[in-house]
DOMI-381011 format. One line per 10 residues: number of its first residue (from 1); for each residue z, y, x of C-alpha. Coordinates in nm, 3 decimals, decimal comma. Layout:
# DOMI-381011
NUM	Z Y X | ... $
This chain:
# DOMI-381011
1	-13,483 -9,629 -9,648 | -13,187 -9,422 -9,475 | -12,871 -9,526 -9,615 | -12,505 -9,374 -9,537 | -12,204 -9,626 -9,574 | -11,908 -9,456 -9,659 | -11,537 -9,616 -9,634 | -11,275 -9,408 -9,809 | -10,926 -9,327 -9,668 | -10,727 -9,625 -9,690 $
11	-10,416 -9,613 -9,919 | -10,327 -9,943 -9,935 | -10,008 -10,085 -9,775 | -10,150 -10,125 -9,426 | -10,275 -9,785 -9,434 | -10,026 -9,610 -9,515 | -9,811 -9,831 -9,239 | -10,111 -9,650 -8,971 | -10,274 -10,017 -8,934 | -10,629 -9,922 -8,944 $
21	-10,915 -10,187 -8,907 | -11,285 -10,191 -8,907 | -11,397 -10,183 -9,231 | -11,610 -10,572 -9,207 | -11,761 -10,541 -9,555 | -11,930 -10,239 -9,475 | -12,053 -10,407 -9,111 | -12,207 -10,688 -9,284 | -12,386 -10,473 -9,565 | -12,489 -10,271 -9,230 $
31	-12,628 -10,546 -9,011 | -12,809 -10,680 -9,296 | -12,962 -10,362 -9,420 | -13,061 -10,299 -9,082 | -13,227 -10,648 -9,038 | -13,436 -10,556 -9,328 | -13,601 -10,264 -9,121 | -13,357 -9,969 -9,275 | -13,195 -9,724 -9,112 | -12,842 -9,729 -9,171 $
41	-12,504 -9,488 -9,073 | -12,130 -9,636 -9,161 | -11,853 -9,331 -9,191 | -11,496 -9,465 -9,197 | -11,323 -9,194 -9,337 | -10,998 -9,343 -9,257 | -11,058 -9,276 -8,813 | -11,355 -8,978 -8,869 | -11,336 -8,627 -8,938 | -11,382 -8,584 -9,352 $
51	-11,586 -8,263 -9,291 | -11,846 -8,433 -9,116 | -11,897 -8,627 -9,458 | -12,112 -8,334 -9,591 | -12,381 -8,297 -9,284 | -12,385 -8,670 -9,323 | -12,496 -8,682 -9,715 | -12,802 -8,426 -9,637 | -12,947 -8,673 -9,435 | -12,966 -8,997 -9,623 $
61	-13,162 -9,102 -9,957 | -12,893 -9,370 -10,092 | -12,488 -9,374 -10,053 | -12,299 -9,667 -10,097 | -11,925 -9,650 -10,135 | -11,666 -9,915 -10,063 | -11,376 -9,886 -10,350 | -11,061 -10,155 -10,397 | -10,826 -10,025 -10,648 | -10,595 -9,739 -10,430 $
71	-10,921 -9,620 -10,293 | -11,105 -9,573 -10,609 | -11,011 -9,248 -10,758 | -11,122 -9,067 -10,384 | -11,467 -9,308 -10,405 | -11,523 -9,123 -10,746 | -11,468 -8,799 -10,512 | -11,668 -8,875 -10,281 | -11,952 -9,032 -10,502 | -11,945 -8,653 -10,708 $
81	-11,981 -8,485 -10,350 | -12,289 -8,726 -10,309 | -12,408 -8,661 -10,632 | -12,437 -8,296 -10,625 | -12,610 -8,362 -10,287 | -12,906 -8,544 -10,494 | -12,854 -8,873 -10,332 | -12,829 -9,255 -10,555 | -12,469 -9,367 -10,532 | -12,391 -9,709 -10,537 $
91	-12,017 -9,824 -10,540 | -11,912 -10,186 -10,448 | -11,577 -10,365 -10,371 | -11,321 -10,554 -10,538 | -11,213 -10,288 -10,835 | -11,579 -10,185 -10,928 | -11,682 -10,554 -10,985 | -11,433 -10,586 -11,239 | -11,438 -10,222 -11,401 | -11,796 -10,203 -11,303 $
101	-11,833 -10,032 -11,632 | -11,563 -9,750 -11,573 | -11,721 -9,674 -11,278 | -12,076 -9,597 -11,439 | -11,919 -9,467 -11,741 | -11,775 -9,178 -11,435 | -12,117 -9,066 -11,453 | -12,085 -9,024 -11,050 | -12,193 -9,389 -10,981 | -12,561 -9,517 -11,013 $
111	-12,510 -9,910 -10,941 | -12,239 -10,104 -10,895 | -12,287 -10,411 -10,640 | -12,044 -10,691 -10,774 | -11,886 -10,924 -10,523 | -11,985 -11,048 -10,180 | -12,287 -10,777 -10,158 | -12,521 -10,853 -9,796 | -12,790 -10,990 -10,021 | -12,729 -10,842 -10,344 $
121	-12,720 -10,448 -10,192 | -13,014 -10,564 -9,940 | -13,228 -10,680 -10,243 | -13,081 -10,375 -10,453 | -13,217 -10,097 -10,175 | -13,549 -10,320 -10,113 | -13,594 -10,252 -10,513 | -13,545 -9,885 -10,489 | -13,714 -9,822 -10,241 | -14,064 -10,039 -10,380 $
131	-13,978 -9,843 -10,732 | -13,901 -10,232 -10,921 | -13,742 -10,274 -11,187 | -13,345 -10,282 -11,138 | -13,334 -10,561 -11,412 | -13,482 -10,797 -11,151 | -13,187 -10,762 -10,910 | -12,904 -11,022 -10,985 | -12,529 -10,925 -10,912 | -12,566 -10,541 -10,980 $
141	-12,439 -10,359 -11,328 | -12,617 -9,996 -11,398 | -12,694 -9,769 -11,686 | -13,060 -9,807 -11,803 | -13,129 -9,526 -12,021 | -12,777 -9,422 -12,059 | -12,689 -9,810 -12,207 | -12,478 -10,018 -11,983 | -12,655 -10,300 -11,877 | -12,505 -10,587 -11,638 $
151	-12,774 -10,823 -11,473 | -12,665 -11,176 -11,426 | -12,404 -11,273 -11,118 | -12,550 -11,379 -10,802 | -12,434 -11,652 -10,660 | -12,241 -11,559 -10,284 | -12,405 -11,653 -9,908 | -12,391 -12,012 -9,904 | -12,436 -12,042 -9,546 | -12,227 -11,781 -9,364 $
161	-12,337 -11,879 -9,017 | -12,694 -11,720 -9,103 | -12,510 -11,375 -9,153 | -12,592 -11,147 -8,924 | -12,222 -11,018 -8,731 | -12,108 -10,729 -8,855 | -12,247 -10,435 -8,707 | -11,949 -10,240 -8,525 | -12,172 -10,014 -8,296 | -12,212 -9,809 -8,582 $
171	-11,807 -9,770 -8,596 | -11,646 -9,576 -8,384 | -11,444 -9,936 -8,206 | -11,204 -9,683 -7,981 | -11,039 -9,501 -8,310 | -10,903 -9,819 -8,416 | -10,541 -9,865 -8,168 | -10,420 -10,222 -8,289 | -10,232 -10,434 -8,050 | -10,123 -10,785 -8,084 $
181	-9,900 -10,929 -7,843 | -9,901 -10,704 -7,600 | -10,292 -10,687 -7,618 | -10,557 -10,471 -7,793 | -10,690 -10,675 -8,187 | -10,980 -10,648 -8,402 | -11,081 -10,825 -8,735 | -11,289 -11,096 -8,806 | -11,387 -11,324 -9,150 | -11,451 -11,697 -9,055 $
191	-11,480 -11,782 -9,473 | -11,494 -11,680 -9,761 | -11,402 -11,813 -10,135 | -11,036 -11,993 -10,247 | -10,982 -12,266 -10,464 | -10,579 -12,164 -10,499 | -10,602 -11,888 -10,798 | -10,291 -11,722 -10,759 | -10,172 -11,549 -11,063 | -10,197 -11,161 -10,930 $
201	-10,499 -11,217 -10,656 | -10,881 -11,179 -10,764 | -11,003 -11,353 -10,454 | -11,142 -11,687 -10,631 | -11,284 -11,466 -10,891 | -11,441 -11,249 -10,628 | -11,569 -11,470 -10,367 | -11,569 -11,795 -10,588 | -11,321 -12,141 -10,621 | -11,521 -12,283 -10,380 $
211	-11,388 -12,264 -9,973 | -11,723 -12,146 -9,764 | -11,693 -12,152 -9,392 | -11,836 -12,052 -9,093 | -11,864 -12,305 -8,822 | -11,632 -12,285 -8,482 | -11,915 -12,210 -8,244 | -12,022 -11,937 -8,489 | -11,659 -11,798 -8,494 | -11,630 -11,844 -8,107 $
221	-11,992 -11,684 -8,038 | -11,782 -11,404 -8,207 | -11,529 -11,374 -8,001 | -11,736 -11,435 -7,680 | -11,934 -11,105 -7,800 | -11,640 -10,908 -7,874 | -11,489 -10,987 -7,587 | -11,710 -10,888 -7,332 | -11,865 -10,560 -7,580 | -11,482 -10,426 -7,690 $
231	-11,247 -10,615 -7,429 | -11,100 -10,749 -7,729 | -10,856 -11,037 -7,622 | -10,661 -11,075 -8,016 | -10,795 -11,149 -8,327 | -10,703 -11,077 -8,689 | -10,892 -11,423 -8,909 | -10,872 -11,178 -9,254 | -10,986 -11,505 -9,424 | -10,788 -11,607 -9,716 $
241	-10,720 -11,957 -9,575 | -10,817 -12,031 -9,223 | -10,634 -12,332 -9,160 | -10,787 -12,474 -9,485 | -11,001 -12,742 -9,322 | -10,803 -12,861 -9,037 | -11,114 -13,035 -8,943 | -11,236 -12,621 -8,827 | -10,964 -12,572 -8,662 | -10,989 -12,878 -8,412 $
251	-11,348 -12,767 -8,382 | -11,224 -12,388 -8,341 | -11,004 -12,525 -8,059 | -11,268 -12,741 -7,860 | -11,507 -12,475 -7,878 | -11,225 -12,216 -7,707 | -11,134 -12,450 -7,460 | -11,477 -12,592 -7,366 | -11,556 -12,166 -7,280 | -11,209 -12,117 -7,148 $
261	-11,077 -11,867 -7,405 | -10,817 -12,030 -7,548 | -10,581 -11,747 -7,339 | -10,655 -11,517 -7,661 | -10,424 -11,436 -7,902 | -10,482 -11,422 -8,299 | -10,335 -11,416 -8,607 | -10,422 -11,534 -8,953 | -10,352 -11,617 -9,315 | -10,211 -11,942 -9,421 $
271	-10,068 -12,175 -9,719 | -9,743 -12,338 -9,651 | -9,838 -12,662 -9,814 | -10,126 -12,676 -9,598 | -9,918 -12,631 -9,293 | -9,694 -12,934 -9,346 | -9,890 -13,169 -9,427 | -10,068 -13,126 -9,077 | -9,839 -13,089 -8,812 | -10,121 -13,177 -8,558 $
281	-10,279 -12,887 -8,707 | -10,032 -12,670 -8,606 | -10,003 -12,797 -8,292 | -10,317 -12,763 -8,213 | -10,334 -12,391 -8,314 | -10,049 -12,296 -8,114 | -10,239 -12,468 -7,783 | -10,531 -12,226 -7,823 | -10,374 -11,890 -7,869 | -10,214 -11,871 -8,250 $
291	-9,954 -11,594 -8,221 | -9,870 -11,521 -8,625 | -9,919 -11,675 -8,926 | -9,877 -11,528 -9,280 | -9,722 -11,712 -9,492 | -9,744 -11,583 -9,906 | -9,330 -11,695 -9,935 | -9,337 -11,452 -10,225 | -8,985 -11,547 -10,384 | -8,697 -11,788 -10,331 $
301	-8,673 -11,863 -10,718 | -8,891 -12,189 -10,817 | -8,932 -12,045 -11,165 | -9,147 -11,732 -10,990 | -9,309 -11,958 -10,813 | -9,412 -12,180 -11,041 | -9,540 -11,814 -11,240 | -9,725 -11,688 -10,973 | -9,887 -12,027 -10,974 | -9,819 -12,111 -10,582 $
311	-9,809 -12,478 -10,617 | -9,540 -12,487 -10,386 | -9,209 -12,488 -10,416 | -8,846 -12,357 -10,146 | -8,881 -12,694 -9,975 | -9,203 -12,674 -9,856 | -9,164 -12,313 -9,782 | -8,856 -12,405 -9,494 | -9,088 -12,689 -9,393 | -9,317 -12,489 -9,335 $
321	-9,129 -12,197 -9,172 | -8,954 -12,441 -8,939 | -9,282 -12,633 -8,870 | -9,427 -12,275 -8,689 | -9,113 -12,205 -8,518 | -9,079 -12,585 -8,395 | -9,453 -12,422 -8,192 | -9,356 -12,100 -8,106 | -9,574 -11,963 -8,361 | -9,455 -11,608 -8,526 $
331	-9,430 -11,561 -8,900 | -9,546 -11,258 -9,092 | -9,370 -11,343 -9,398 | -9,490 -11,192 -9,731 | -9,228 -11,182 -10,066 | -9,270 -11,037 -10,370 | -9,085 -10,875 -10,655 | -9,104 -10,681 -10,989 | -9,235 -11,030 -11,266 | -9,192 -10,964 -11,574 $
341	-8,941 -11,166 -11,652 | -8,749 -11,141 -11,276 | -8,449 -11,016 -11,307 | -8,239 -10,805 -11,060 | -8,007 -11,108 -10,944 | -8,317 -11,332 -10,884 | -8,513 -11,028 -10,671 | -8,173 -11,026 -10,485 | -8,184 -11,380 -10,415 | -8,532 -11,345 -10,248 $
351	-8,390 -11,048 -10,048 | -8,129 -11,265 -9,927 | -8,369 -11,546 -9,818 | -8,592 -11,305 -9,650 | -8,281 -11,158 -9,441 | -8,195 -11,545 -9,403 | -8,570 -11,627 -9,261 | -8,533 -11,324 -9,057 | -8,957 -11,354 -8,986 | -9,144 -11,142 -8,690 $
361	-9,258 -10,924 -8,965 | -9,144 -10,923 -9,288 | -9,316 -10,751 -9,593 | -9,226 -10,712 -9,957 | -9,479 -10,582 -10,244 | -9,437 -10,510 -10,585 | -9,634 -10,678 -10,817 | -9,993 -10,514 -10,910 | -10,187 -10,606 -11,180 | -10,508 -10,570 -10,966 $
371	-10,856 -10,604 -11,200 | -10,957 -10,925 -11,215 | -10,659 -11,147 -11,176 | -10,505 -11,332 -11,448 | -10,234 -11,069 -11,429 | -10,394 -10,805 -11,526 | -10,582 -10,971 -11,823 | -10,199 -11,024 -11,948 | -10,029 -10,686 -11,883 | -10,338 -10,533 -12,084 $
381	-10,307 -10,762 -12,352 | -9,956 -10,711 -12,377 | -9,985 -10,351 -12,304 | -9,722 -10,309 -12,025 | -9,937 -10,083 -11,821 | -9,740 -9,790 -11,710 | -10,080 -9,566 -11,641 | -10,373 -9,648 -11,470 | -10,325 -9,390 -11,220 | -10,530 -9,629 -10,955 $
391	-10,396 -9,448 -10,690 | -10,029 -9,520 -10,741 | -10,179 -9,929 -10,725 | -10,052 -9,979 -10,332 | -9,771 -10,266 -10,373 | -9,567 -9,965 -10,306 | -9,496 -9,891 -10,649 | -9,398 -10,030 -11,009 | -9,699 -9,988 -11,251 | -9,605 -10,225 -11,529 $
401	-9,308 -10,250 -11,778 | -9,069 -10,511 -11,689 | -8,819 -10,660 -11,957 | -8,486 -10,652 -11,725 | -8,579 -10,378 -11,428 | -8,687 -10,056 -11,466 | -8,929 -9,856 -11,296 | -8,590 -9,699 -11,073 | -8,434 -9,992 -10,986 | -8,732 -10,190 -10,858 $
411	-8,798 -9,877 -10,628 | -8,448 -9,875 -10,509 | -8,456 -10,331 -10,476 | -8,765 -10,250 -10,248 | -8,607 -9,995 -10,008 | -8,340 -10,236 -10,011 | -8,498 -10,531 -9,961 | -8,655 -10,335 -9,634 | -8,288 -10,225 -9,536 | -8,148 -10,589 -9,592 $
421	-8,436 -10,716 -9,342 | -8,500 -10,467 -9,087 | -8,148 -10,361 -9,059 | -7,997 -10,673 -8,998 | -7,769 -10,710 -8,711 | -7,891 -11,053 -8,592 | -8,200 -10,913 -8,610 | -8,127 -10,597 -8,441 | -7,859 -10,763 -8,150 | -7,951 -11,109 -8,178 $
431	-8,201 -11,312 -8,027 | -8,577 -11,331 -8,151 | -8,643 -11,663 -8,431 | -8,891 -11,801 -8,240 | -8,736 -12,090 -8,022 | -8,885 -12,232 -7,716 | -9,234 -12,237 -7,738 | -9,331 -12,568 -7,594 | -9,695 -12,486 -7,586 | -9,703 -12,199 -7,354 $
441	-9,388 -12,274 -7,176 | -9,234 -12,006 -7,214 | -8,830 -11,951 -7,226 | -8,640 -11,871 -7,539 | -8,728 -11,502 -7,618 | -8,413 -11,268 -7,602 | -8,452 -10,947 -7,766 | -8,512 -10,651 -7,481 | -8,395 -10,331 -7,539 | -8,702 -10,161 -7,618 $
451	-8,785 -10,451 -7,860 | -8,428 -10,376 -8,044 | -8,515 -9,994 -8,030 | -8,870 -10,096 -8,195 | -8,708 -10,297 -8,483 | -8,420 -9,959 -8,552 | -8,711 -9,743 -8,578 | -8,950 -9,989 -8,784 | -8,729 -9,994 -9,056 | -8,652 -9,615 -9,000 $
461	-9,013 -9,561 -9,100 | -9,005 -9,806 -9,377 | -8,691 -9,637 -9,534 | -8,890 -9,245 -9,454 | -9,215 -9,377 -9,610 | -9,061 -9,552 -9,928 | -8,817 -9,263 -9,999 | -9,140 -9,043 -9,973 | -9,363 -9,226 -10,218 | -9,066 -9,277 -10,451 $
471	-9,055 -8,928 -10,481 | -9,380 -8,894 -10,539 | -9,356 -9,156 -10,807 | -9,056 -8,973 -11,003 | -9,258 -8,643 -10,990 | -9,563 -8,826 -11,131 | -9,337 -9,040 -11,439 | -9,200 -8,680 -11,523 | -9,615 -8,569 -11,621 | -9,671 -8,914 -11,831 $
């Protein structure tokens, strides 16, 4: 069967900040459709031309659209584009395997693939294609006889090693300009599934409570390939915990070092109570290449905390933020604001800390009530949705009501919180956070000029782009 993968614009935070990545999900549906004996094209709309997007739908029997909640209302455009073309849509990602039946009820959208899809949307095209019976196929909802049927969940790869990697010849690799440390990055998923929960993320509910890994020479036969295919020498883990088995990452570091290619650099998510309980850990990481870690700090008040259902508390969270900088290891640190209950003294108290912390990179969101989390099923049942304009759910603005901030203030705490940070004279004349890093040798890091210049104009970009979309946000309140 010839199938056309299509990736939407992104307009999520990192899109709209110009970081554009590969688009994995769609890779692995690729590589796996293709192991099956189908013929397969991926179009990224967010590095390709959008016009070639029509020549592309004459030539393909089924489209399948990737959709998380920003992204969704141009998936229903492009699934009506596909539609009127004759083809079978079928629509996948985070927001359609929650509102799987909004998105047939659209009448644009055939199937929707729920969750982690290589062997669901394999299985899916492998029953169009022999003209079975949909009902047979576990993990997809679809309308049978205009009635809204949703087959049983499937249960997600088990073994993630017998994946096939993700197939970025298909992608155009040059279109995607990332750098890390000086040197050019691409993506990579080493596991999937989280037993943490967190109050607004849909992960565990997504990918399942239970951690699934790959194992290090899988993740290093990665890298090998990339390496020598892309000249790839950084690496983004977009896992949701890498460092969850420290066990891994031992393994992860003997298998670098037994190829010699620990002289990458890479980056990934992490949990600050992980991180202090396993100092050797750390250690370790920083010896084989770990440049930046992200660290979900999200406030400075313990009652937020303890809401957002962290399981950690502002001890742990200097702990840990000392415990990277003890190895030289850079923080992307990640805060949050806009609880229902927060007031405008406590989000001022976490805008303070973050200035305090004074991290690599710094970002703050405001809190979305994306489908699927346990936040969402409370804002509906309380019925503090603002709209469900999907669109306007980026981080970037407030879509719920709040009992002490309103919609104009939290815009304004965010462009401050950005100011506070970015604009920070110790930041901007002083010297970098990052002391000494014994691991690499290297000398304390004094800011250069052109590093200084890059911070000014970081935030100047911040300040242009959140001005911008709170405009955009008044204008759109005024039609409510």
């Amino acid at each position: 069967m010839n199938v056309l993968l299509i990736n939407p614009r992104g307009s999520n935070f990192y899109a709209k900040m110009g970081v554009m990545i590969p688009p994995l999900s769609l890779a692995y549906l690729a590589a796996m459709l293709r192991q099956n004996g189908h013929v397969v094209k991926i179009n990224d709309l967010g590095v390709e031309p959008p016009d070639l997007l029509k020549d592309d739908l004459q030539s393909f029997d089924l489209v399948g659209i990737s959709a998380d909640t920003p992204s969704y209302p141009e998936a229903l455009e492009i699934a009506k584009m596909a539609k009127s073309a004759g083809k079978i849509v079928v629509m996948g990602g985070y927001h359609v395997t929650f509102l799987d039946q909004e998105a047939l009820g659209s009448g644009m959208v055939d199937v929707v693939v729920r969750g982690e899809g290589e062997y669901i949307f394999s299985n899916l095209v492998d029953a169009i294609e022999n003209k079975r019976n949909l009902s047979e196929v576990e993990g997809i909802s679809f309308l049978n006889e205009g009635v809204y049927k949703r087959n049983a969940d499937a249960a997600p790869p088990e073994n993630l090693d017998e994946l096939p990697f993700p197939a970025r010849d298909l992608l155009n690799m040059k279109a995607y300009k990332n750098t890390m440390n000086g040197m050019p990055f691409t993506n990579m998923i080493t596991s999937r599934g989280c037993p943490f929960n967190c109050y607004f993320c849909s992960s565990s509910r997504f990918g399942g409570l239970k951690w699934r890994s790959r194992s290090a020479k899988s993740i290093v036969d990665e890298i090998e390939h990339l390496r020598k295919t892309y000249g790839f020498r950084a690496f983004s883990f977009m896992d949701d915990n890498f460092t969850l088995s420290p066990k891994r990452i031992f393994e992860f570091a003997d298998e670098l070092e037994r190829r010699n290619l620990q002289d990458i650099s890479w980056w990934c998510f992490s949990r600050v109570d992980i991180l202090v309980k396993n100092e050797p850990m750390v250690k370790r990481m920083a010896e084989v290449g770990a440049y930046q870690v992200f660290l979900g700090l999200e406030s400075n008040n313990e009652v937020m905390l303890e809401t957002y259902n962290k399981h950690i508390g502002n001890n742990q969270q200097q702990q840990a933020i000392e415990l990277l900088r003890k190895y030289g290891i850079h923080i992307h640190g990640s805060y949050i604001m806009g609880d229902i209950k927060e007031t405008v003294p406590m989000v001022e108290q976490t805008i303070e800390w973050a200035r305090r912390v004074n991290a690599e990179t710094t970002q703050f969101s405001i809190l979305t009530p994306y489908p699927g989390t346990a936040l969402y099923a409370d804002i509906e049942r309380e019925n503090r949705f603002l709209h469900k304009n999907w669109t306007w759910y980026d981080a970037l603005h407030p879509v719920i009501q709040l009992d002490h901030i309103t919609p104009k203030q939290l815009g304004k705490l965010l462009t401050k919180a950005y100011q506070r940070v970015y604009l920070n004279p110790k930041r901007v004349f002083g010297r970098s956070p990052v002391p000494n890093n014994k691991m690499q040798n290297t000398a304390l890091h004094q800011q250069t000029f052109r590093e200084k210049i890059d911070t000014v104009r970081t935030a100047g970009y911040f300040m242009y782009l959140l001005r911008k979309q709170a405009a955009k946000a008044d204008s759109f309140r005024k039609h409510l």
